[in-house]
N, C-alpha and C positions, 0 to 999 in steps of 0.2 A: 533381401527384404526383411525388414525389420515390424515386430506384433506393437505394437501400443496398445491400451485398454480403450485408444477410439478408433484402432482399425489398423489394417498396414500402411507401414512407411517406407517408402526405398530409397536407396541413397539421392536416386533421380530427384525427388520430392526434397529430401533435404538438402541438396544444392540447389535446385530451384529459390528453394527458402530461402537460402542464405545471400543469395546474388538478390532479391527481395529485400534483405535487412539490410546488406551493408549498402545500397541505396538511401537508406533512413537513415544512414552517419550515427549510428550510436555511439554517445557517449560519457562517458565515466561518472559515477556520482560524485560530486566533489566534495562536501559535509555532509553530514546526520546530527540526530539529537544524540546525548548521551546517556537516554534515559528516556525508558520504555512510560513513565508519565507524562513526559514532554508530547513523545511520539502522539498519544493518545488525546491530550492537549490541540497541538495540532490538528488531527485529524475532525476531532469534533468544531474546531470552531472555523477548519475551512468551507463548511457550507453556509453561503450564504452571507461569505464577509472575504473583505478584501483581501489578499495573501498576504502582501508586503505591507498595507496601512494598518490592519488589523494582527494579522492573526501569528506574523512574525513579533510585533511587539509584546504581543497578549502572554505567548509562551517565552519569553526571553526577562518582561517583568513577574511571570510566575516565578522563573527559574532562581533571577534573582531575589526575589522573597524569602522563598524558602533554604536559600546560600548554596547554589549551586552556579559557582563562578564561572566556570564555561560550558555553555549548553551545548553547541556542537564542537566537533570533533573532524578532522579530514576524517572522511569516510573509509579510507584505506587503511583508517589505523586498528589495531584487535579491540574485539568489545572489552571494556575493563569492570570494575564495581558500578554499579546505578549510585547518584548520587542522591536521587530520589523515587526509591522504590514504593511500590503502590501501596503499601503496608503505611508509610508514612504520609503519602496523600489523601488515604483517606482517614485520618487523623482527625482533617478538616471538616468542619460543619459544608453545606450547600453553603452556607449565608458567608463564610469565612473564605471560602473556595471562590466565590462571586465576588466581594470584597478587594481580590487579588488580583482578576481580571476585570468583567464588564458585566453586565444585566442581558445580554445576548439571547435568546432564545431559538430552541431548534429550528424553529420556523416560525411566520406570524399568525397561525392561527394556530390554537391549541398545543404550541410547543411546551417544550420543561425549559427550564433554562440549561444555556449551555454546560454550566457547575455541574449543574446535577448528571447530566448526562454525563461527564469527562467520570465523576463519582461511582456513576453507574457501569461504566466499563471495565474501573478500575477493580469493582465489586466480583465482578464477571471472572476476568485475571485469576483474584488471588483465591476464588472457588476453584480455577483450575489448573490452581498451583505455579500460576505465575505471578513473582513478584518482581523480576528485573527485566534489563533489555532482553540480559544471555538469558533468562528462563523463557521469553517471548521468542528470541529468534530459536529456540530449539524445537517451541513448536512445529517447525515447520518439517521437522525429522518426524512429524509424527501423525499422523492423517487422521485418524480418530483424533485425538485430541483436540487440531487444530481444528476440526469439522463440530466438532463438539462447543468448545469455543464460538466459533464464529457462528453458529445456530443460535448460541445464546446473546451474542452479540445484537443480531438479527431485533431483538424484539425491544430494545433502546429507540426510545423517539428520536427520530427526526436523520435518518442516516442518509436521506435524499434517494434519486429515482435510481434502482437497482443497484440497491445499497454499494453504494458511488462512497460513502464514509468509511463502511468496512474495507473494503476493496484497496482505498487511501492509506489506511492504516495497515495494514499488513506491505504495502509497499514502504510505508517511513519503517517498519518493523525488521522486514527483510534485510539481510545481510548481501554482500555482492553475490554469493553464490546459492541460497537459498531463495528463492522466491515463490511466489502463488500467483500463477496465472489467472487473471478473474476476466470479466465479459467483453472489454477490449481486446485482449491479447486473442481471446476465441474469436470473436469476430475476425479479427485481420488473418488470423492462420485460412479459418476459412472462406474469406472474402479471397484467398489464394490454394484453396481448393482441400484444406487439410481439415476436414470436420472432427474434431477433437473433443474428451472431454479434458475437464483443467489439469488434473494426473499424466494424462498423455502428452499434453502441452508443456508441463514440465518438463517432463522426459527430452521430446522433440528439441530445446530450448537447450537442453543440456549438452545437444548435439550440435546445434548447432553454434554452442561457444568455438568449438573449433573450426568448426568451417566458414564462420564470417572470421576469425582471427587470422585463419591463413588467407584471406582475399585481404583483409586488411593491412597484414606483415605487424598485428601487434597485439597484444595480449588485451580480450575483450571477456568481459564475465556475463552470468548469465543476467544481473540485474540491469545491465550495459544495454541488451539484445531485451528484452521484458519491457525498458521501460521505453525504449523506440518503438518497437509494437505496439506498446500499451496507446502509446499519444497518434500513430496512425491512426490506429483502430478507435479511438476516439474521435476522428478529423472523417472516417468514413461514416459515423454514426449522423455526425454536422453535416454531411452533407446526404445523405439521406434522408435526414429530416426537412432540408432545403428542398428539398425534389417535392417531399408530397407536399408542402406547404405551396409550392407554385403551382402544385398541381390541383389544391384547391382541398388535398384531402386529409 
């Protein structure tokens, strides 16, 4: 039996899990952005705007603007140089930042525009000493920081209901083998008995790359296993909200 900081885990429990996940057919990311402004891009302007009509164009004509000729990458390839690191994004005025995308706002009442928010993030960042992807994805080596970060994160309009935007962003951030369990991934662990906090769920997730790998007979990482959890435990939350709405309440 094994200690997590949310309690004991035994192997029982984590094969349990894993006959659990490889049901969910995880699998492989196939691109990323190449750059942690992109990411961040992204992340702000999928609330509340179409994926593929909006919000892939929005970051692909940033990208292009500012002469970054390919914005993703196969996902399996090593992080390399950021082509446009936050240093240089926030260069940009709001009005110049806006100019390059759209007039979008956080939300329709009382939002900021989207610019300014992506501006505001990127503010955030270079306070705590991240300017590239590789400086973003090493946060995750480091839990203060990354807590520190993401608290500051927190207080940017408009990140939608339990900050559903940070959560997003740290997933387009994360590398295949680093990741941040957020409120999905906890839901599903414990919708299957395993009440965790997110530190634990790492942990547990990191165990279980090899035991859905060996049920699978192929090499699965841990953002593989994270982000099929993630979309269950998303599809459990849809239908618990289905339940009390038929139940009137």
């Amino acid at each position: 039996m094994t200690y997590r900081s949310g309690g004991w885990i035994n192997s029982a429990a984590i094969d349990r899990l894993a006959e659990a996940v490889v049901t969910l057919d995880p699998q492989p990311r196939e691109r990323r952005w190449v750059s942690v402004s992109l990411c961040i891009t992204d992340a702000v302007w999928s609330i509340g705007a179409d994926y593929d009509k909006v919000v892939v164009p929005v970051v692909r004509i940033l990208a292009q603007n500012m002469g970054v000729e390919q914005p993703t990458v196969p996902a399996r390839e090593p992080i390399g140089a950021d082509p446009l690191p936050l240093t240089r994004l926030i260069e940009l005025t709001v009005d110049e930042l806006t100019g390059l995308t759209n007039r979008q706002r956080t939300s329709t009442r009382h939002g900021i525009l989207k610019s300014d928010a992506v501006l505001r993030h990127a503010r955030v960042f270079i306070e705590h000493g991240v300017v590239t992807l590789a400086d973003a994805v090493e946060l995750f080596t480091d839990t203060a920081r990354l807590t520190a970060v993401d608290t500051a994160l927190r207080s940017i309009p408009g990140e939608g209901a339990h900050g559903v935007r940070r959560n997003y962003l740290w997933r387009l951030v994360g590398n295949d083998d680093l990741i941040k369990p957020d409120r999905m991934v906890l839901r599903w662990l414990a919708h299957h008995g395993v009440d965790v906090d997110p530190v634990a769920a790492r942990d547990i997730i990191a165990e279980l790359v090899t035991a859905v790998g060996s049920r699978l007979e192929r090499d699965v990482t841990a953002w593989e296993i994270a982000h099929a959890i993630w979309d269950a435990g998303r599809q459990l939350g849809s239908k618990s909200s289905r339940r009390h709405t038929e139940r009137g309440s």
